[in-house]
N, C-alpha and C positions, 0 to 999 in steps of 0.2 A: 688363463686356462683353468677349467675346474676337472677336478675329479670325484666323481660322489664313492663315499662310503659307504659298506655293508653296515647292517642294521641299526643305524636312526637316523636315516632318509638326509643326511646333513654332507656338505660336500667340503672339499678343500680347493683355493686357489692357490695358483702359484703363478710364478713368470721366470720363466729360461732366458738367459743372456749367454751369449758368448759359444763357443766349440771346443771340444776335446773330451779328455777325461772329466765323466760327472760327479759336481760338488756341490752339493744341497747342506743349505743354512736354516738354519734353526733357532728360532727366535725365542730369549724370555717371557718374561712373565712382563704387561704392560707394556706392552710391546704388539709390531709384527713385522711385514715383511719388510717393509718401506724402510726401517730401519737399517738395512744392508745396503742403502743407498750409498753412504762415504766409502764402504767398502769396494761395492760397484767399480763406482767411480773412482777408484787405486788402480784399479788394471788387474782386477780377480778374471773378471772375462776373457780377457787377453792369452789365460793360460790353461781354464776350464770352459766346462757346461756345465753354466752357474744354473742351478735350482735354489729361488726363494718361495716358500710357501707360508703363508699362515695357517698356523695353530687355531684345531678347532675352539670357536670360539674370539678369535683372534679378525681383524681385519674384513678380508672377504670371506673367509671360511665361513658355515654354519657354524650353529652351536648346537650340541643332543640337548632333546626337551628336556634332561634333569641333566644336574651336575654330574661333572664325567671326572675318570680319574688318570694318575699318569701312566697309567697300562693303557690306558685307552690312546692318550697321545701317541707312545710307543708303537700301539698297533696302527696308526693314520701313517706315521712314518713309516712302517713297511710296506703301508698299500700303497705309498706313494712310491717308491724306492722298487717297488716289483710292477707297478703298472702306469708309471710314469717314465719314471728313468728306467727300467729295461735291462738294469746291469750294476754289479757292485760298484759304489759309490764311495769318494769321502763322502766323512757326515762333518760337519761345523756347529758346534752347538754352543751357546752363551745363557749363562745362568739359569734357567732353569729347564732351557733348552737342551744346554749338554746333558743336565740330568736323564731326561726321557731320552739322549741320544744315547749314554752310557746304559741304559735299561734296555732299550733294546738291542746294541750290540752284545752285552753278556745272555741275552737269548735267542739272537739273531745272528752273526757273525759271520753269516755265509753274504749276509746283502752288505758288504763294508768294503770297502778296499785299506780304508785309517780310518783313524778317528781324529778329531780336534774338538776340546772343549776349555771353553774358558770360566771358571770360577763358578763349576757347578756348586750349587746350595746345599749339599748331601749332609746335612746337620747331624740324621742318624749315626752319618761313619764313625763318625766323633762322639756317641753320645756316651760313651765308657770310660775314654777319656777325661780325669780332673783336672789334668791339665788345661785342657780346651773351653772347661767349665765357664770359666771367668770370660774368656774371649766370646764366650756363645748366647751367654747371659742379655745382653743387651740387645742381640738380634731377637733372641723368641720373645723377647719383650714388647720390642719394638714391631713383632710382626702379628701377635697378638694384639697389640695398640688396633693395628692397621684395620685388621678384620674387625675389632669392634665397631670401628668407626664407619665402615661402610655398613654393617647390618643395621646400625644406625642410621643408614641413609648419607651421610657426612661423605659422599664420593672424594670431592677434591680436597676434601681437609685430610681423607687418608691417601692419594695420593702424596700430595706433597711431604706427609711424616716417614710416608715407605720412600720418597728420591730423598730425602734429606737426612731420615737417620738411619735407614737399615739399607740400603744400595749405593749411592752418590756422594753423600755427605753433607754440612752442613753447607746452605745458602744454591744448591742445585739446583732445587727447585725454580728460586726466581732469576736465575738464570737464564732459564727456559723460553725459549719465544708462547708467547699465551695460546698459540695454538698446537703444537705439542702438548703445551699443559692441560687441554680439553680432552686430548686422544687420549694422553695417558691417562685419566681421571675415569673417562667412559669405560675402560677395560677395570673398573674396580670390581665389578660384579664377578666379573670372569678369575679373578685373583681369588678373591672370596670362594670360591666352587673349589680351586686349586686345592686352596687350603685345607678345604671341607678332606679329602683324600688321605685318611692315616697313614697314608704310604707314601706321601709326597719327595719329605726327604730322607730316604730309605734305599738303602742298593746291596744285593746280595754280590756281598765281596768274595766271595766262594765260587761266584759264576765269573767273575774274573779273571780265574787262574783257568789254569789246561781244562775247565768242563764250558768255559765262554768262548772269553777272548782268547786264549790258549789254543783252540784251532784254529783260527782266524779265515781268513777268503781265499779266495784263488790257490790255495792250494801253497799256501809260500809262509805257510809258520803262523806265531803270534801276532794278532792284527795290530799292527802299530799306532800308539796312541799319542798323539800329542795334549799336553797340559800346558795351558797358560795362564799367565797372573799379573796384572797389573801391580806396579810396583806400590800405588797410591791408594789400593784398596786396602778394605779394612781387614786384620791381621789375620782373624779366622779362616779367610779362605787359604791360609798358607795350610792348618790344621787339615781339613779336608782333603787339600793336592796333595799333601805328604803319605795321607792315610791309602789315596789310591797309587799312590807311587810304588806304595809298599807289596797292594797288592796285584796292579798291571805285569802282566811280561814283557812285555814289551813296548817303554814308556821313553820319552824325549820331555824335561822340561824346559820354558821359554817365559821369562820375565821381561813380560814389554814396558821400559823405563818410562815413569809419570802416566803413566796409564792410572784407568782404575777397571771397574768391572764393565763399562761397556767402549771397548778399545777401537771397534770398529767405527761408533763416532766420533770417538777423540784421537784416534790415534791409527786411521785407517792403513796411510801406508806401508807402517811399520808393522800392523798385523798383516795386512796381506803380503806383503812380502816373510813371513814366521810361516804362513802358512800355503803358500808357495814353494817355499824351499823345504818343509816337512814332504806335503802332500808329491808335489813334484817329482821325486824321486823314488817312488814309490814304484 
């Protein structure tokens, strides 16, 4: 199904599976919807009204003729969320997906029922911390690497430096069936735009407390958040969970064992069942 967006004539697709309470997933960055497919297929349907959609730029979605920023992601998830789904929502968000999910719930709050994000990239939260210094160092490295190499033109040679040193880890990449490894490589442009966004990983931890998420949905308190973290990922995202741990009120954390940062393909049943028994109870 699509939905077009207000002003740059560019639409979003999605596909609904399943009935009940609605729970829309949110895709990273190199990525899109198809992605949620091992997810799917655990028995998320079974217990929601799955909503997957690609990110503009992503998949089926359009892209806006100039590069767009994560306010703009932000705001495609609320038109989707008020003129798709029809009613407060979980949100599901994965790496940079939770970021724009965590963005617009600390300005949105009314369209949420919870939240779920796993091992959003929020580099900024951290960026005062020295301690985190050392652990953070080799990602903006590595993520600067990536953008050179595609303004370069070098699509799948940055591809495969962003699955192997800064997301997956070493030998991920050729891991990959070769055609994933096309998809991923063709969204390099779209990564590049991401980038372009000063504000990319950046989150006003102040909308966090009592002025975000602090009144939360329905009318029943602090919007309840879940945080997850593969236990196999790289350490810095522990730096990040902790910093919004600090400032969520109302926060659940869940460490899915041998996981790493994207658990819904390696590790689908045991995430949809985390987020199941969060969401579910709500």
């Amino acid at each position: 199904m699509r939905l077009e967006r207000d002003g740059d004539g560019g639409d979003l697709f999605y596909e609904v599976h399943g009935e009940g309470e609605p729970l829309v997933l949110v895709h990273g960055s190199w990525a899109d919807r198809t992605d949620w497919a091992p997810l799917l297929d655990a028995g998320l349907p079974e217990s929601f009204r799955v909503v997957a959609y690609d990110r503009r730029g992503h998949g089926g979605s359009g892209a806006a003729p100039e590069p767009g920023s994560r306010r703009q992601d932000e705001d495609d998830l609320a038109t989707l969320l008020e003129e798709a789904v029809g009613e407060p929502a979980h949100v599901v968000g994965n790496s940079f997906g939770g970021s724009v999910t965590l963005g617009l719930a600390a300005r949105r709050p009314e369209l949420f029922r919870s939240v779920g994000v796993h091992e959003p990239p929020l580099l900024g939260v951290v960026a005062d911390d020295p301690a985190a210094a050392g652990l953070l160092r080799p990602t903006v490295t590595g993520i600067a690497s990536v953008v050179a190499l595609i303004r370069e033109g070098e699509r799948e040679r940055a591809a495969r430096v962003f699955v192997n040193d800064v997301a997956l880890g070493p030998g991920a990449w050729e891991e990959m069936p070769e055609e994933d490894r096309r998809a991923v490589a063709a969204l390099a442009d779209t990564f590049a735009d991401e980038q372009a966004d000063p504000d990319w990983a950046t989150l006003d931890l102040d909308a966090l407390g009592s002025g975000g998420l602090g009144s939360g949905a329905l009318d029943r308190g602090a919007l309840p958040v879940l945080l997850t973290h593969g236990t196999d990922s790289p350490p810095w995202f522990v730096t990040v969970l902790d910093r919004l741990t600090e400032a969520l009120p109302d926060v659940r954390r869940v460490d899915i064992e041998g996981a790493g940062h994207v658990p819904h393909t390696t590790h689908p049943a045991e995430y949809a069942a985390a987020l199941t028994t969060f969401a579910g109870r709500r």
